[in-house]
N, C-alpha and C positions, 0 to 999 in steps of 0.2 A: 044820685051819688051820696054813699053815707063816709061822712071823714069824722073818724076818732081823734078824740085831744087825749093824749095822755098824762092828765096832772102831778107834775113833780115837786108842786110846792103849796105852799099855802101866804095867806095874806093876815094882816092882822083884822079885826073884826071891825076898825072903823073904815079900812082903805076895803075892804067889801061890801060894807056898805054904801061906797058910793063908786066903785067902779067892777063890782061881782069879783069872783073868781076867776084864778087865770085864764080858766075856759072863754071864761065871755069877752074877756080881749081880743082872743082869735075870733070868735065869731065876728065882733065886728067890724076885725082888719080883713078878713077874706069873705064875709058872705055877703058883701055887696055885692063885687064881682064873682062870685059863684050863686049863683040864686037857686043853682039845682043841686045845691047841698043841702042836706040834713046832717049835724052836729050832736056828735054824742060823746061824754065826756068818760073815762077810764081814770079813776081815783088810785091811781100806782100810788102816789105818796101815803093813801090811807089802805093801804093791802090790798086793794082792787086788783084784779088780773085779766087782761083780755080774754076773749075766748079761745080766738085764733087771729094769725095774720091779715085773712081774709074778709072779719068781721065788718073791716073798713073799705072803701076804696084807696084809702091815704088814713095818713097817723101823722100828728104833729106834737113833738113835743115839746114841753112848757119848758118856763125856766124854772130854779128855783134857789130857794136855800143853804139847798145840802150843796158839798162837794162829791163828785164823782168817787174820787180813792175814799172815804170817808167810811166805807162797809155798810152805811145803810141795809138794813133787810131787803128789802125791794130792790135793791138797785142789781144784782148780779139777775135776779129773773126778768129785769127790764133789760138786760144786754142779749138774755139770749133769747125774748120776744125781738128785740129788735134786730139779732141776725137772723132771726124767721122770718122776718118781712122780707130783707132784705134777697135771701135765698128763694123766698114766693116769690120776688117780681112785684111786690107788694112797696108804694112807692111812702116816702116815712121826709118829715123835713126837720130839722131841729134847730133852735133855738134857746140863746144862751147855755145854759144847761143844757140842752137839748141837745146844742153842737158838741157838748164836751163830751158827754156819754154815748152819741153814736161813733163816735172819733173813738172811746176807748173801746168800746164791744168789738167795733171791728182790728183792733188789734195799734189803734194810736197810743199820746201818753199825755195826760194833763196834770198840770202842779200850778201847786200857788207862784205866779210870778212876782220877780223880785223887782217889777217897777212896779207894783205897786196897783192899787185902782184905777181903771177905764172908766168913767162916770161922765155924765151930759150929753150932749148932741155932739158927738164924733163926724168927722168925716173921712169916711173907706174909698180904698179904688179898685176896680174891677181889673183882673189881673186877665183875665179872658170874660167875653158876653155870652153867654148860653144863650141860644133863638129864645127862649121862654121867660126870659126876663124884658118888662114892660115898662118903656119911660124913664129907663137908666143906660145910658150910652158908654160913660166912663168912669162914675163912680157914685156915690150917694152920701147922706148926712143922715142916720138916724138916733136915737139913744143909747147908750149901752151905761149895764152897772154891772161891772164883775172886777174881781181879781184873779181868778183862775183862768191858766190860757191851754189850749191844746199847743204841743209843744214840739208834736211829731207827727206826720202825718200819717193814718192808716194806710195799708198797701189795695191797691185799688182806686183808692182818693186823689183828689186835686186840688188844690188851692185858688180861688179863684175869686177869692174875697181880702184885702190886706190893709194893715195902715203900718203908720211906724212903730205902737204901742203895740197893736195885736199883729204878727206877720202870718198867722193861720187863722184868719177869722172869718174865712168859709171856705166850705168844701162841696165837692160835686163826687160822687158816686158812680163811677161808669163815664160814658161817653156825658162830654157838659151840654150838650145840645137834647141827649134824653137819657139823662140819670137815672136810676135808681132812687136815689135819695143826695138831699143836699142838706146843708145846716151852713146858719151865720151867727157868728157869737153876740151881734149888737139886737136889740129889743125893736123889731121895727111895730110891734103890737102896743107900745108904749107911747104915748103922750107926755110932752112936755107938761101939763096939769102933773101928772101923774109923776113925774122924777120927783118934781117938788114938791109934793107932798109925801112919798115915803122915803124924800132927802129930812123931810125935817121931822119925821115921824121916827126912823131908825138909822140913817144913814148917818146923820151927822153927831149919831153918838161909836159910830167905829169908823168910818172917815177922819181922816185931818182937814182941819179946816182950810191949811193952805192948796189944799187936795178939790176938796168939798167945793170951796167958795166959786172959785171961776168956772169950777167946770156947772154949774149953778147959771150963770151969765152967760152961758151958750144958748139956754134953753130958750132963747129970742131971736135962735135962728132958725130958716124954716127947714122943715123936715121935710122927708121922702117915703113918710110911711104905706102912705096911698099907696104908692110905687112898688112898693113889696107886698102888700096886698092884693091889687091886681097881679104882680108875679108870682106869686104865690096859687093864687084861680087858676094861672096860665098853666102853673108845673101842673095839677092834678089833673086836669082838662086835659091835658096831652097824653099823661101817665095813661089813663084811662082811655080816651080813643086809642092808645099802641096797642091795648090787652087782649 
């Protein structure tokens, strides 16, 4: 099984130094439980272009930076790669960014929200259980760092991810039991190590600190990331035995 990452963002050169590119987060949130993946990374943020849909078994993409309405160069040819996938049958999951730009290609809407920053160990509820999600019964606890929220649902889409900050913070593609594609706007590739330090590397110079601080004081709750990891193996494992 070969699954494409396609990179939307970049890191700054000390937080790659010690935790690689956004690629290598995914690697080692799903290729535990996927051992019969091979991972190959597509640099979209740096003009890279996949070949085709089919390149991959699955596509994941990163989070990043930019914002989706923003006109980025890259970003209108990553909508209409990823309504290719999508029209292949070609199964695609997205994350933070990720969620927001397959939510807008297929015809959703995202904006800067006016409450403001998501930031620390959140806690989400599952609005419906897809069979392919693993070790999550009702709902979950992971990281999230965004301000932009998708705001409207693509037609086709479901919501099946929610809290009271984000109310569309994931979606499912098609039938929730065996989607298409799915995306959730919280970081389950992320480590609390990791908030804290690109909290105090760049967060907490465009964060407010009354914003910043406590959601900082989460990050000594335990997370669910495993959990999304193994869900994550389950969704392409399945995608791939239907095909």
């Amino acid at each position: 099984m070969k699954i494409g990452i396609l990179e939307t963002g970049h890191l700054s050169d000390t937080l790659k130094a010690k935790y690689g590119r956004y690629p290598a987060f995914f690697e080692r949130l799903v290729g535990p439980f996927l051992p019969e993946a091979a991972f190959f990374t597509v640099a979209i943020v740096d003009g890279e272009v996949a070949d085709s849909p089919t390149q991959a078994d699955g596509w994941i993409i990163t989070g990043s930076r930019s914002g989706v309405y923003e006109g980025e160069p890259w970003i209108a040819p990553l909508e209409a790669f990823l309504r290719e996938c999508l029209a292949a049958g070609v199964p695609v999951v997205g994350i933070c960014f990720g969620h927001q730009i397959l939510a807008q290609a297929m015809g959703g809407k995202v904006e800067k929200s006016p409450k403001g920053w998501g930031v620390g160990l959140l806690d989400y509820r599952l609005t419906t259980r897809p069979g392919w999600l693993e070790d999550m019964e009702t709902g979950f606890t992971i990281p999230a760092i965004h301000q932009d929220q998708v705001v409207e649902v693509p037609e086709g889409a479901e919501v099946f991810v929610q809290s009271d900050f984000c109310p569309i913070a994931g979606l499912v593609y098609g039938d929730p039991d065996k989607p298409n594609a799915f995306s959730i706007q919280p970081h389950p590739e992320m480590s609390a190590e990791f908030v804290a330090d690109i909290a105090e590397e760049r967060l907490k110079h465009i964060i407010p600190a009354e914003t910043l601080q406590p959601a900082l004081e989460t990050l000594t709750k335990p997370g669910d990331q495993a959990a999304w990891g193994k869900s994550i193996a389950a969704f392409f494992r399945q995608a791939k035995a239907g095909r």
